[in-house]
C-alpha positions as CSV (number, residue, x, y, z in Angstrom):
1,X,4.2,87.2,27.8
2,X,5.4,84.0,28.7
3,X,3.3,80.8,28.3
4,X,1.2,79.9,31.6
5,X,3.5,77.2,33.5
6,X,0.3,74.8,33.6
7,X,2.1,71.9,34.0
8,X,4.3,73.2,36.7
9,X,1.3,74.2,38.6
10,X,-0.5,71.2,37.9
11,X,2.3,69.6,39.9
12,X,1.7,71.4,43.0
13,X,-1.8,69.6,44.3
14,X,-1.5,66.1,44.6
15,X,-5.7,65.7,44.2
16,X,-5.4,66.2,40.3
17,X,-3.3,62.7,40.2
18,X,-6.5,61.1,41.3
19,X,-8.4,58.8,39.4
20,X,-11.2,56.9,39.7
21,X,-11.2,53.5,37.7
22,X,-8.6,55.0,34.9
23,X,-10.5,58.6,34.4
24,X,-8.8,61.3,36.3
25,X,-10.8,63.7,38.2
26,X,-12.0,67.3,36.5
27,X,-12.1,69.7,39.6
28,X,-14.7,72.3,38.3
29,X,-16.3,73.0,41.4
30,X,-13.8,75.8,42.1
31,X,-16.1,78.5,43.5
32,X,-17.3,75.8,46.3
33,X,-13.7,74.8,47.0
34,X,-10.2,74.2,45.9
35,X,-7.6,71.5,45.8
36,X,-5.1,72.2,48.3
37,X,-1.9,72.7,47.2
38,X,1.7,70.5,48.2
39,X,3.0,73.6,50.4
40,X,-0.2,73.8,52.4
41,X,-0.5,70.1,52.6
42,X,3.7,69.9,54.1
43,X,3.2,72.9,56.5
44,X,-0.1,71.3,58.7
45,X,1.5,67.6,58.6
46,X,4.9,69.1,60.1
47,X,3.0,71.2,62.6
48,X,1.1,68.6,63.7
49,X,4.5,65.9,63.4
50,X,6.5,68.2,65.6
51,X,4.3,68.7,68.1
52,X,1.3,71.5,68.5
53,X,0.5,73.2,71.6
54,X,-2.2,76.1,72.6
55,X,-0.8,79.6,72.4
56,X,1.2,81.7,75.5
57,X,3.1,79.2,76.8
58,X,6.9,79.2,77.6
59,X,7.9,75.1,76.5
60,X,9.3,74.8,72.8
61,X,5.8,74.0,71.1
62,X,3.9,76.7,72.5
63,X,6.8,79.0,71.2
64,X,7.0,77.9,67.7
65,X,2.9,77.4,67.4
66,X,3.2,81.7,68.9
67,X,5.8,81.7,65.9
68,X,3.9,79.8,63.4
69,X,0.8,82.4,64.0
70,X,3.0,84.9,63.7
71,X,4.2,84.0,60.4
72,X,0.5,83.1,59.2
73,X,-1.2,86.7,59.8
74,X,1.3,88.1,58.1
75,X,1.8,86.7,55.4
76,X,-2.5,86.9,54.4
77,X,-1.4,90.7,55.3
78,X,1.2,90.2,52.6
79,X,-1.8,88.7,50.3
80,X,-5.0,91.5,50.8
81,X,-2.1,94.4,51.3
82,X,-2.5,95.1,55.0
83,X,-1.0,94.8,58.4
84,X,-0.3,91.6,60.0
85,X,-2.3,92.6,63.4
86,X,-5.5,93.8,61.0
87,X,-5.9,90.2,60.3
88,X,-8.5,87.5,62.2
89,X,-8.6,83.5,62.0
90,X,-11.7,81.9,62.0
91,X,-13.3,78.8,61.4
92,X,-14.8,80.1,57.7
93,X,-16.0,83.4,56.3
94,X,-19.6,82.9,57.9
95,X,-18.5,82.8,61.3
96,X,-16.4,86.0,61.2
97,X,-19.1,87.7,59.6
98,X,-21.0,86.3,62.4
99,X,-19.0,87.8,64.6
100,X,-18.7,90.9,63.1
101,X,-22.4,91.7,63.0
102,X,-22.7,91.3,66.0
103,X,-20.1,93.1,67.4
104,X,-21.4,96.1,64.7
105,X,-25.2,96.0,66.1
106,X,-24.3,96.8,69.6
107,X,-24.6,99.9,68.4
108,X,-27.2,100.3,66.1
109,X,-30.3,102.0,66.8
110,X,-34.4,101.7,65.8
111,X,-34.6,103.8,62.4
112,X,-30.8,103.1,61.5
113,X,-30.5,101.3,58.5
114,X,-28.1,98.8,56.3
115,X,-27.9,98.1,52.7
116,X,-27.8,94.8,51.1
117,X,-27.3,93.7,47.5
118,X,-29.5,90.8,46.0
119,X,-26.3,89.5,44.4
120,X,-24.6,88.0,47.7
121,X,-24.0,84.8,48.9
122,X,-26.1,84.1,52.0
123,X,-23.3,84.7,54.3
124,X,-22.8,88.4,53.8
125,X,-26.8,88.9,54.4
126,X,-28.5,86.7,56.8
127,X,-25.5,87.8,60.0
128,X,-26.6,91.7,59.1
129,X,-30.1,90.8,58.5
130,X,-30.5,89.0,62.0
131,X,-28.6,92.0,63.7
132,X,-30.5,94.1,62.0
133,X,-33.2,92.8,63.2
134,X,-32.1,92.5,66.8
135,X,-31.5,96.3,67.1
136,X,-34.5,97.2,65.2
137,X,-33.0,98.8,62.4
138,X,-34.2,98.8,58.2
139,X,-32.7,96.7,55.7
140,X,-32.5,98.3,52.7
141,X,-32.3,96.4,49.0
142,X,-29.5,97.1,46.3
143,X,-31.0,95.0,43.4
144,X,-29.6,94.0,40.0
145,X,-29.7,93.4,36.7
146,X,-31.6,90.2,36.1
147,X,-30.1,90.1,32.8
148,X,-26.3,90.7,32.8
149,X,-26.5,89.9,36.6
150,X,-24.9,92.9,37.9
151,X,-25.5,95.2,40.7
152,X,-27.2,98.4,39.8
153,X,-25.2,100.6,41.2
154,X,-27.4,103.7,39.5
155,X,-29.8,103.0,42.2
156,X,-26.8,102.9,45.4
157,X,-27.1,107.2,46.3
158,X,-31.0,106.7,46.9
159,X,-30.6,104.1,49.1
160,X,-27.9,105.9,51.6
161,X,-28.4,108.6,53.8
162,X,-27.6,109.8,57.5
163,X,-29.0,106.6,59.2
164,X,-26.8,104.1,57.0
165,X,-24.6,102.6,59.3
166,X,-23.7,99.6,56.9
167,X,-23.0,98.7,53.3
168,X,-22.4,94.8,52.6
169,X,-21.1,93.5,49.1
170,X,-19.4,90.9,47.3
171,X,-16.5,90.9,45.8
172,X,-17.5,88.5,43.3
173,X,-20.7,86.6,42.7
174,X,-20.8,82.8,43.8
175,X,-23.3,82.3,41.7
176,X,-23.1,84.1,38.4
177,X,-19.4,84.8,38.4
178,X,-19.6,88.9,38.0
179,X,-17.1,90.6,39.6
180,X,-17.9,93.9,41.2
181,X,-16.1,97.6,41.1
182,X,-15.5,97.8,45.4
183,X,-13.2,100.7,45.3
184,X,-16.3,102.6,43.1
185,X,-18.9,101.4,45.5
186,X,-16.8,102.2,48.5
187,X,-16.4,105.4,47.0
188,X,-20.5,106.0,46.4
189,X,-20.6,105.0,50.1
190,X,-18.3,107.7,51.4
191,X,-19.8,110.5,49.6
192,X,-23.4,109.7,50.7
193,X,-23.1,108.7,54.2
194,X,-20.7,107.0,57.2
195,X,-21.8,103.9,56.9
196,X,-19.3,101.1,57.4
197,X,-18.4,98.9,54.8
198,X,-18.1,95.4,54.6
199,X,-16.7,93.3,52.0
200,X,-17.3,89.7,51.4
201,X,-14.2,88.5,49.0
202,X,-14.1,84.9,49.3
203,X,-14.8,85.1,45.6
204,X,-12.1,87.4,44.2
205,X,-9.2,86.7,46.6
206,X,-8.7,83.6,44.4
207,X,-9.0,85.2,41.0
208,X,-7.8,89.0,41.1
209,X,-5.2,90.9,43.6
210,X,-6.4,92.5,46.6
211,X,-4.9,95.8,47.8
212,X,-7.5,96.5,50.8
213,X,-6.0,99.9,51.1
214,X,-6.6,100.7,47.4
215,X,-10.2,99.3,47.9
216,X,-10.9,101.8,51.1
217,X,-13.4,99.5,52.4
218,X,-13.7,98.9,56.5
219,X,-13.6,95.5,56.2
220,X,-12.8,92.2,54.2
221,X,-13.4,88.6,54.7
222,X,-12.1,85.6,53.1
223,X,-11.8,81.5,52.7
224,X,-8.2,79.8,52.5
225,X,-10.1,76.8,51.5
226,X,-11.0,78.7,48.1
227,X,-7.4,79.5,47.0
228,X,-5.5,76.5,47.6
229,X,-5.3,75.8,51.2
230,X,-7.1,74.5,54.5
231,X,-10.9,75.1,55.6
232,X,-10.3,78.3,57.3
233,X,-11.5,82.2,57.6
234,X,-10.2,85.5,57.3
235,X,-11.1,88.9,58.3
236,X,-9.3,91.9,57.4
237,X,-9.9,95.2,59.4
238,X,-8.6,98.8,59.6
239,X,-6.5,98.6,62.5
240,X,-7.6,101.8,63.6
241,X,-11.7,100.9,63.7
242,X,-10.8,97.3,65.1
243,X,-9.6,99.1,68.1
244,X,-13.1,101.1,68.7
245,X,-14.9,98.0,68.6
246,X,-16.1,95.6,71.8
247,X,-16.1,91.9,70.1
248,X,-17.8,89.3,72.1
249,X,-15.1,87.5,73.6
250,X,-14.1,85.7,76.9
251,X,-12.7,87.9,79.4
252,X,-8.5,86.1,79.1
253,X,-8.7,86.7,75.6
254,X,-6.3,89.4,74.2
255,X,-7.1,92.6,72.1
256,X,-3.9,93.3,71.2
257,X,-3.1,93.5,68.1
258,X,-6.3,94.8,67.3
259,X,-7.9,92.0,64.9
260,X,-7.2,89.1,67.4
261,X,-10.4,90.2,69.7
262,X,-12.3,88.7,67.0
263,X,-10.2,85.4,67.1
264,X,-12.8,83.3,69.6
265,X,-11.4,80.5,71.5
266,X,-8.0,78.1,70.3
267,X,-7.4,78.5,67.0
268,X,-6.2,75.8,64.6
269,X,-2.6,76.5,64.2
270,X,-2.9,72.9,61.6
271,X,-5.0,75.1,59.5
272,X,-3.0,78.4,59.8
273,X,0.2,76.9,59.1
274,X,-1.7,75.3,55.9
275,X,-2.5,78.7,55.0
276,X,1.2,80.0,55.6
277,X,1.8,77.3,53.0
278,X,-0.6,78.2,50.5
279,X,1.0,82.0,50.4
280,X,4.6,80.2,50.1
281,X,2.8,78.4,46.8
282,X,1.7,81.8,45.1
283,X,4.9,83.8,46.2
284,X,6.7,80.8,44.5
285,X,4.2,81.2,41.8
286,X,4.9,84.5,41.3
287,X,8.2,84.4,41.4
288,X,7.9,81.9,38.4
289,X,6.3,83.6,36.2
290,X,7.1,87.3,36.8
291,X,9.5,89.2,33.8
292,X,11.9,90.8,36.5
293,X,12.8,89.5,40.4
294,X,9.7,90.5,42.8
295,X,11.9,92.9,45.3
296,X,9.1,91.6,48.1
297,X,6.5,88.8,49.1
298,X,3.8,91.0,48.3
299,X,4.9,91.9,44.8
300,X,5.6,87.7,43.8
301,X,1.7,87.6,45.5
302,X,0.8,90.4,42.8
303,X,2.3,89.1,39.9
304,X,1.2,85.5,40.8
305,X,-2.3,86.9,40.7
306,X,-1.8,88.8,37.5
307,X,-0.7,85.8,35.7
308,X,-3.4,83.6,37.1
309,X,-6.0,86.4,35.7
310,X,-4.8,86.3,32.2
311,X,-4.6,82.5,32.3
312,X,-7.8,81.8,33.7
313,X,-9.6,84.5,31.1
314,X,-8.4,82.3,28.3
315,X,-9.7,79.4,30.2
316,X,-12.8,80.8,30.4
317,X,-12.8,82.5,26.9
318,X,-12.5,78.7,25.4
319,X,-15.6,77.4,27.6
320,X,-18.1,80.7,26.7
321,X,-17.1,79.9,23.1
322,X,-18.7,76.2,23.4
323,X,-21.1,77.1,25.7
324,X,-22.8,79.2,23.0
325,X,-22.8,76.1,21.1
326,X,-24.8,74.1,23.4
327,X,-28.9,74.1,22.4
328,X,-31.0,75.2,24.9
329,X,-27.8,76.7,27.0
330,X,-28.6,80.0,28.5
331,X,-25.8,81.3,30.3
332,X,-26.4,83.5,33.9
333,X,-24.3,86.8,34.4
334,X,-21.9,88.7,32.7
335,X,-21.7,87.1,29.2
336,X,-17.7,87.7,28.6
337,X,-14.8,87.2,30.3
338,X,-14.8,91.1,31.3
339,X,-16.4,92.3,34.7
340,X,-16.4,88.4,35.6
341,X,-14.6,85.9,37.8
342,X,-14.1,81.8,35.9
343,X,-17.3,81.3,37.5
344,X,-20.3,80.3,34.8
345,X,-23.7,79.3,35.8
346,X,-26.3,78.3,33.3
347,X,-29.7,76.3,32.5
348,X,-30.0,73.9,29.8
349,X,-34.5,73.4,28.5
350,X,-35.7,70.8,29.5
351,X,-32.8,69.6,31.6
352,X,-33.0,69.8,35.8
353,X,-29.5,71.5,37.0
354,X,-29.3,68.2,39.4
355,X,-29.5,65.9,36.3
356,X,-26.9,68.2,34.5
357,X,-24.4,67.6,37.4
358,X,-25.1,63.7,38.1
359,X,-24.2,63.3,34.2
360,X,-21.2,65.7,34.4
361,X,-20.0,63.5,37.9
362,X,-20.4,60.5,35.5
363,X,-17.9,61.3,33.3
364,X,-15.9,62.6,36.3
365,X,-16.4,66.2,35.9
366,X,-17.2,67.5,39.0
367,X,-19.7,70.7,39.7
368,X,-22.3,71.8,41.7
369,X,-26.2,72.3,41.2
370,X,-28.5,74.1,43.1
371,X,-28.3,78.0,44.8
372,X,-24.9,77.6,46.1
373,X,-26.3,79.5,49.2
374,X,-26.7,81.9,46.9
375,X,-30.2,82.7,47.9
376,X,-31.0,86.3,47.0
377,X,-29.9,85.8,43.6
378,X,-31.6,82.6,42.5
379,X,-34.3,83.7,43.9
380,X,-34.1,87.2,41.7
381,X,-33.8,84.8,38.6
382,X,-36.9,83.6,39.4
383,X,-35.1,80.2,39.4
384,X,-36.3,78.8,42.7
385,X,-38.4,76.2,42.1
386,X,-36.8,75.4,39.0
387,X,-33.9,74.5,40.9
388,X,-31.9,76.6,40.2
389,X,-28.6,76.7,38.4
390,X,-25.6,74.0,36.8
391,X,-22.5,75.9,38.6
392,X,-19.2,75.6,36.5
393,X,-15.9,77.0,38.2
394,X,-12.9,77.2,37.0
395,X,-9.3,78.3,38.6
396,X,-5.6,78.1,37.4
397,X,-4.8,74.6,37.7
398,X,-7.5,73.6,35.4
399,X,-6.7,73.6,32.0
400,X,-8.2,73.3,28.3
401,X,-8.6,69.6,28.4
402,X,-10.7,69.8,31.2
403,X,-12.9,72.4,29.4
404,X,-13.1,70.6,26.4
405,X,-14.6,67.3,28.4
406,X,-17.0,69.6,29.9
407,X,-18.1,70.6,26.5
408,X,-18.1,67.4,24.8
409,X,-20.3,66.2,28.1
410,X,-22.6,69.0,27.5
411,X,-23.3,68.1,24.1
412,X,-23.5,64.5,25.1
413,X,-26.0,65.3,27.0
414,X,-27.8,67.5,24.9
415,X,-27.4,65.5,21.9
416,X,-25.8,68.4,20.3
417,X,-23.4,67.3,17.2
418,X,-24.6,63.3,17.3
419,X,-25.3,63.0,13.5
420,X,-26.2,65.0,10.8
């Protein structure tokens, strides 16, 4: 296999030039947010330089920003591995999911019932937990492993029955980086009940490739603004359930195709046609690194993905290996590289995760402290009041000087290696 082209990438988001007085920036706050890339970056400013317009109109703007749209749904078609009218732009993941629920609950019934998984970000369990609510049905718990921080899945067939109208997961933790089996849930699901699934994979679009169909889930909701491009949301939906279900919408707004009922109000063409861009990046990507010509967009998004997997793993392969050097360091969540994302959270005694990450920003290594919104789980770690964890991300622009900082901050800070 061919060496990673780090460099090459490296080149492609102008934020990793920055410096502040010398000392460039580390990004390692990947799971909260990425660096956009150059191609997202060039396709909002020329939008916006040539002249945007609201959608349905028949002057030259309103044509190319119909055209632009166009182009944008399908080409995060092209990226999960669905059709371009199964796809919704929102503002973020939260709003669709939102949206969603609610649509979902109309529906639902006193005695129904949903399951929920103690691993999720906040986002893919409050929306079904306030619908829920509102229609009187039973939340049910899928809980996990405190120690290796997965789900336990051996405890999934007890929890569905005949009254299970939905299952909500994660792709990929937020918090403790493990990355779950979907297509072997999904499959539990369907042989234990009708219940709807609903997949919240703003943590593995990034990191692995998505084939929805190959998943069978009902539904899949991501964030542009976590793999290189502009704050924005995604929902993915079977075309064929989209088209059953009454969105709340204004009474103008189209439902053809079938995803766009869930696409509330004007939508910012800016940030679609920064996420056109960020697709153009990974098919060129892909096409970079892949042993034989792609014969599609979808197979340069594949093999961009693949190589971005195996790149990251040795990324993250270098940073367990000092981690476990670190005294006091007790690493959250799968404790290798496999059955995780580049997403490590730990605790160091005696240390407050805030402290951690106000001496990491010092030496201009930049993560995150706290739950991440990643309440169920923090709070399954008992870590709460503690609070909670020192969040390290990582993605494929970073490389191993980068990790090695982090480390040699770590120790710093721990006194680890200072003298003999």
């Amino acid at each position: 296999m061919s060496p990673f082209p780090i460099d090459q990438v490296r080149a492609q988001f102008p934020a990793l030039a920055v410096t502040d007085k010398g000392r460039p920036r580390a990004y390692l706050d990947a799971p909260g947010g990425t660096q956009a890339c150059r191609a997202a970056i060039a396709r909002m400013a020329q939008h916006l330089e040539r002249g945007t317009a609201n959608s349905g109109g028949a002057f030259a703007s309103s044509v190319e920003t119909d055209a632009l749209s166009e182009e944008a749904h399908a080409a995060m078609a092209d990226l999960l591995g669905g059709e371009a009218g199964e796809i919704a732009f929102g503002p973020n993941m939260t709003s669709l999911t939102f949206a969603v629920s609610r649509a979902l609950a109309r529906k639902w019934k006193a005695g129904d019932e949903i399951v929920l998984t103690r691993l999720d970000h906040d986002a893919n369990v409050t929306p079904w937990v306030l619908a829920a609510r509102d229609a009187g049905a039973t939340v049910r718990w899928l809980d996990i492993d405190p120690v290796g921080g997965t789900l336990r899945l051996d405890l999934l067939p007890d929890l569905l029955g005949s009254r299970t109208r939905l299952v909500a997961m994660g792709g990929a933790s937020n918090a403790l980086g493990t990355l779950n089996d979907v297509a072997a849930i999904v499959a539990t699901v369907r042989a234990r009940s009708d219940a709807l699934v609903y997949v919240d994979a703003v943590q593995s679009v990034p990191h692995v490739a998505t084939d929805v169909r190959a998943l069978g889930c009902d539904f899949l909701a991501c964030s542009p603004y976590k793999f290189f491009g502009p704050h924005q949301g995604v929902l993915w939906g079977r075309a064929a359930l989209l088209e059953r279900i009454e969105a709340y919408k204004v009474r103008p707004a189209s439902i053809d195709p079938p995803a766009i009922r869930f696409e509330t109000g004007t939508q910012s063409f800016e940030g679609q046609a920064g996420v056109l861009g960020t697709i153009e990046y990974l098919e060129w990507l892909g096409r970079l690194v892949s042993p034989a010509p792609p014969n599609s967009r979808r197979q340069a998004l594949v093999e961009a993905m693949h190589a971005c997997l195996a790149y990251e793993r040795m990324l993250g392969e270098r940073l367990l290996a000092g981690l476990a050097a670190i005294p006091g360091l007790r690493l959250y969540g799968p404790p290798g590289m496999d059955g995780r994302v580049p997403t490590f959270s730990f605790t160091i005694e005696g240390q407050e995760p805030h402290r951690i990450a106000a001496h990491l920003a010092e030496a201009g290594l930049f993560a995150w402290s706290g739950s991440f919104y990643a309440v169920e789980p923090v709070a399954r770690l008992g870590l709460e009041e503690a609070g909670g964890l020192l969040r390290v991300g990582l993605c494929h622009y970073n490389n191993a000087d980068e990790v090695d900082r982090l480390l040699e901050a770590l120790r710093t800070l721990t006194g680890a290696g200072q003298g003999t």
